[in-house]
N, C-alpha and C positions, 0 to 999 in steps of 0.2 A: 299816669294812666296810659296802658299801649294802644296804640291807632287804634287795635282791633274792636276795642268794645266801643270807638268810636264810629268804626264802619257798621257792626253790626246794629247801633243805635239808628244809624241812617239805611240799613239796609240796604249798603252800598255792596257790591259783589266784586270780586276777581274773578275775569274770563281769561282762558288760559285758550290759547291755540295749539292745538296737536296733543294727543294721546299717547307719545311714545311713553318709553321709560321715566324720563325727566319730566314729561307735564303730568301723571299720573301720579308720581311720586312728593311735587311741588303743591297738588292736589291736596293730599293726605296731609302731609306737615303742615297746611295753613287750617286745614279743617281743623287739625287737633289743637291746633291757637282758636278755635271758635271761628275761625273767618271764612264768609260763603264766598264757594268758588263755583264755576261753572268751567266743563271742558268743552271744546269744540272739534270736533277730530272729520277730515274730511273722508275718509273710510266709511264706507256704510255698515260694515262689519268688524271688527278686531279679529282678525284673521292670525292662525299659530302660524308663527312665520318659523320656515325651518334653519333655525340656528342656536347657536349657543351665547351663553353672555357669564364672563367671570367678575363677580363680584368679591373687588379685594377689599382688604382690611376695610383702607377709608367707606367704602361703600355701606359695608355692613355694620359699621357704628352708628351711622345716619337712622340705616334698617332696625338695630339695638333699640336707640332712641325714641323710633317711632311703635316699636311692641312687635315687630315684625320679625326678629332676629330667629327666633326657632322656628316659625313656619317654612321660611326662606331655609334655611337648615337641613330641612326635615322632606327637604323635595329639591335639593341639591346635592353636591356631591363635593366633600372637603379637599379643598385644595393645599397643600405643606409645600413645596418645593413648586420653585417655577428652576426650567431647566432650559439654558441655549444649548444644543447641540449640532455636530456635523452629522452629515448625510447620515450616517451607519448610526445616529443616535449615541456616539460616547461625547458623554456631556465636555462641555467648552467653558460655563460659566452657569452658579447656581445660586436662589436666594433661597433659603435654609426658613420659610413664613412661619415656623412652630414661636419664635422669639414675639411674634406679636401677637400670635394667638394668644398667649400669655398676657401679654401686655393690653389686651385690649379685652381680654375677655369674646373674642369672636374671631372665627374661621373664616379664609376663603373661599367663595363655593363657584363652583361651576355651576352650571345652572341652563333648563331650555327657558330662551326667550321668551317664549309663549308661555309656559308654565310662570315665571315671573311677573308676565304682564296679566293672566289668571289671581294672583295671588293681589298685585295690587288694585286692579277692578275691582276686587269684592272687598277691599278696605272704603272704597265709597261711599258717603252717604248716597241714600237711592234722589236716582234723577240729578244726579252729577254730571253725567255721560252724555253728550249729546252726539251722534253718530250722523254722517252725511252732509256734513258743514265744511264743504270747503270754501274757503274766503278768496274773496273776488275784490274788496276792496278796504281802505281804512280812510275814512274822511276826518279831519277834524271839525269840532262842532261845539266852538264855545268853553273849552276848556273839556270837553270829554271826545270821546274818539265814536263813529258811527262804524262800526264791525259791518260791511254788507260779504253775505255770500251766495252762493254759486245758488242756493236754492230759492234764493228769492226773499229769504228774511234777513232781515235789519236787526245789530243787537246794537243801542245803547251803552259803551262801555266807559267806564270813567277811571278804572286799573283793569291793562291788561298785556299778558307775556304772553311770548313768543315762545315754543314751545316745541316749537314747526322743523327742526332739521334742519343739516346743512343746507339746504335749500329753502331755506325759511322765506315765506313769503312777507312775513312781517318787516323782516331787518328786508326786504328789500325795498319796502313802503320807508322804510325810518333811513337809508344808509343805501341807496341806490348802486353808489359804485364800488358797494367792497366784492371782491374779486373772491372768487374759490380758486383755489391752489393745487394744482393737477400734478398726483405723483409719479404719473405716469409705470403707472403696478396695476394689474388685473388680480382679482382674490376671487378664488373660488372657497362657497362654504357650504357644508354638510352635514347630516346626521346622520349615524346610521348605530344599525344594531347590530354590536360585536363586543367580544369578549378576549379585553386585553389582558396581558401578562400581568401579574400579578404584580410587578416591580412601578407600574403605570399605574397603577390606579387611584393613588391619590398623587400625581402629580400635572402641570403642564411642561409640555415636550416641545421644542422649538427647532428643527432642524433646519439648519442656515447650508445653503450650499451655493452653485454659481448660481449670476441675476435669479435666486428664489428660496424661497423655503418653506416649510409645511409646517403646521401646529396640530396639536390634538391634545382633548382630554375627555374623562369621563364626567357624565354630565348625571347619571341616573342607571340603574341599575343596566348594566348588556348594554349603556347608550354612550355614544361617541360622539362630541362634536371634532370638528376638523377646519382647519381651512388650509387654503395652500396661494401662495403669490410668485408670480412672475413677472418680472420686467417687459415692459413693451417701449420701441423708438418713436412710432407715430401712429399707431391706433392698436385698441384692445385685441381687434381682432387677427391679431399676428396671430394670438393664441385659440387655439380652440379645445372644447372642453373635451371635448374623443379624444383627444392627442395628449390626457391629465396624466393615465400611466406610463405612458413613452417620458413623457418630463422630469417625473419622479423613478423613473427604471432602478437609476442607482442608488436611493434610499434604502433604507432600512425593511426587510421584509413586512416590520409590523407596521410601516406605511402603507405599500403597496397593496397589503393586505385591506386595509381602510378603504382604497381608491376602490379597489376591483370589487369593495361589497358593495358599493354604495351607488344606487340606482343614478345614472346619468340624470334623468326627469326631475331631482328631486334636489340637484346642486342649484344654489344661489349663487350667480355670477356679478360683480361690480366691479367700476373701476376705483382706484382707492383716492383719494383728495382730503384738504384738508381747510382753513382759511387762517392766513397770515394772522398774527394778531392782534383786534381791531381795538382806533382809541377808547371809541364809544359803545356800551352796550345796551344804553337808554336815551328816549327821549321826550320828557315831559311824563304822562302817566304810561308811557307803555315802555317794557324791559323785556331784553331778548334772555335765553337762558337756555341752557344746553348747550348741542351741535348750533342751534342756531347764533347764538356769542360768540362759541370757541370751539368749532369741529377742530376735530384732532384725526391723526391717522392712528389704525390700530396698534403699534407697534410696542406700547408699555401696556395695554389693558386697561386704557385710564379712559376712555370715550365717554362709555355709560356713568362710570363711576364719579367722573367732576360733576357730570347733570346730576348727578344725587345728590351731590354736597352743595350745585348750588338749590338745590331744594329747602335743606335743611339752613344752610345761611338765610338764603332770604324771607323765608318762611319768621325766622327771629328776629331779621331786620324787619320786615312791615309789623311785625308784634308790637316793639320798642315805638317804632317811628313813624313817622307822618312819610307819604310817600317817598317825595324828592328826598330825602333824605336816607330812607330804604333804600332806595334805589343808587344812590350816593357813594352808599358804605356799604354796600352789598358787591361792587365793582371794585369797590378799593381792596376789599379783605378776599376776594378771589382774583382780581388780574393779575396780582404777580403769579400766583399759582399755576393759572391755569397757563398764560404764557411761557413760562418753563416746560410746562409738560410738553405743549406744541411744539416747539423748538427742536427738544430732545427728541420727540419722536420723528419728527421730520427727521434730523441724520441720523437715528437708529435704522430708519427705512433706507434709507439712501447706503448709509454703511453695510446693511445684512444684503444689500444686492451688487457690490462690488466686483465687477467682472475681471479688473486684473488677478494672474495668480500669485503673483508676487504681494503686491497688499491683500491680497486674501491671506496668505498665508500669517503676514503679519500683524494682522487684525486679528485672526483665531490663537496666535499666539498670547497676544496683548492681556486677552480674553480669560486665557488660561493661569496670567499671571497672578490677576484683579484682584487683590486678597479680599476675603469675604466679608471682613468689616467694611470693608467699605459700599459694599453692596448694601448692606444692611442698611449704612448710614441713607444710604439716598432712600433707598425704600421707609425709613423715616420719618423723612421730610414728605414723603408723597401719602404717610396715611394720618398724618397729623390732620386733624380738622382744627380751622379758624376757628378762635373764640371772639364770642360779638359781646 
């Protein structure tokens, strides 16, 4: 018999902390095992945040699984091809994504943030949601945990994840000294409304040039997301965001063209970081998950997409299992994973901002060699989902 109908016998609940992508999604997958969850989100609103979010293969198996696959579809924008490029955009290095569409039965989508996090709030059972709950503290209390926050109420919790972002308050209740990892990279990110060349539109475009590079793809009909990164030596604000065109001058016209539509007021500024990665991801009944586990920098597109999958793993693991043990083999059958991704992406970042020209030259070469199967292979490994 799985935990579940044992929790539900006792009308035991999961509170999950934070409403992003991954506690939302973590949400859904445990509902549909029958298991009641409760979210706690310190935002008093869910607010359309203006950016984009590419959901590859592995992501949208999870989304398959859960009955989501065509809505998500159906309000995104198919992605086939991811592309490195130099400045002028002639491709460097390409993954050919039609081989898994096939294979998996589901598409890449680009996708608005806010449209996605739309889609999963109304997968909800009603009075899921609880808005204006930021967490102030986690006591332990006799084998279950006391949730106090900011507003003055006390939750009772006896299973409860983290759910909360690189800056998770949780992991920092459970794991005080793990350390966020400064990539020292300023990313600027965008939306706007334009109409790209016909050769773009089902693809992502990565144009790598000196300390930076710019991304874009179509996310929705005339919609663009964008972002752009630059190296900084000892604070973000070397850069500033007036000076985006002058940075990009010698890009590609249908960059520039992106920068100069796109309302200054309306770019998203961060600095990019990530966290080393950590022994522990649990302790006793409460488990971290997402960014708050295993933040990653954006540089493979895998951020949002491992918080999915670990939705979907753990979701099956507390189904099967008694907690300690969900919790057990839910770290086992995602650590290697996700610590690879982290790794790699760290010296993807590091390598696409290379200021010598001599290894620059050599690395765009290297790039140009990389036969495509082997591209493929990796990108295999990275949409395989664990079986539990």
């Amino acid at each position: 018999m799985g935990v579940a109908t044992n929790w539900n016998e006792q009308k035991m609940t999961v509170n999950i902390i934070g409403a992003g992508i991954g506690g939302l999604t973590t949400a859904i997958a445990l509902q549909r095992k029958g298991i009641k969850v409760q979210i706690y989100e310190q935002a008093n609103e869910i607010k359309p945040v203006g950016s984009g979010i590419i959901l590859a293969n592995n992501a949208m198996q999870v989304y398959q699984k859960l009955g989501l696959k065509n809505k998500i579809e159906n309000n995104g924008n198919p992605i086939s091809s991811v592309n490195i490029t130099l400045p002028d955009l002639t491709p460097m290095s390409s993954v050919d994504l039609k081989y898994f569409e096939k294979k998996y039965n589901c598409q890449n989508i680009a996708i608005h943030r806010a449209t996605l996090q739309q889609i999963l709030a109304e997968e909800l059972k009603p009075n899921t949601l609880n808005l204006g709950y930021e967490l102030s503290g986690i006591e332990d209390s006799d084998n279950k945990w006391l949730l106090r926050f900011k507003n003055k109420n006390t939750i009772e919790s006896q299973i409860t994840l983290g759910a909360d972002g690189i800056n998770s308050d949780v992991r920092k209740h459970l794991f005080p000294n793990v350390k966020i990892r400064n990539a020292f990279q300023v990313c600027w990110r965008g939306i706007v409304d334009i109409v790209l060349p016909l050769r773009f539109q089902n693809e992502l475009n990565e144009a790598w040039g000196k300390e930076g590079r710019f991304g874009f793809v179509k996310i929705a009909a005339n919609k663009v997301y964008w972002y752009a990164l630059k190296s900084f030596k000892r604070d973000s604000s070397e850069h500033s965001i007036d000076s985006l065109s002058d940075y990009y001058s010698g890009y590609n016209e249908t960059i520039r063209s992106i920068i100069n539509t796109t309302p200054t007021n309306t770019i998203h500024t961060a600095t990019i970081a990530d966290l080393r990665p950590i022994k522990n991801w649990y302790k006793g009944n409460i488990c971290l998950i997402g960014d708050a586990a295993h933040a990653t920098t954006p540089n493979m597109g895998q951020g949002a997409c491992q918080a999915i999958e670990d939705a979907h793993v753990l979701a099956e693991c507390l189904d099967k299992f008694d907690t300690e043990k969900a919790f057990a083999d839910f770290q086992k059958l995602r650590g290697a994973k996700v610590s690879k991704i982290v790794n790699t992406s760290w010296q993807i970042g590091r390598m696409a901002h290379w200021e010598n020209p001599i290894a620059t030259r050599l690395r765009n070469q290297l790039m140009k060699m990389t036969p495509r199967n082997l591209s493929r292979k990796h990108s295999e490994k990275m949409f395989e989902l664990e079986h539990i």
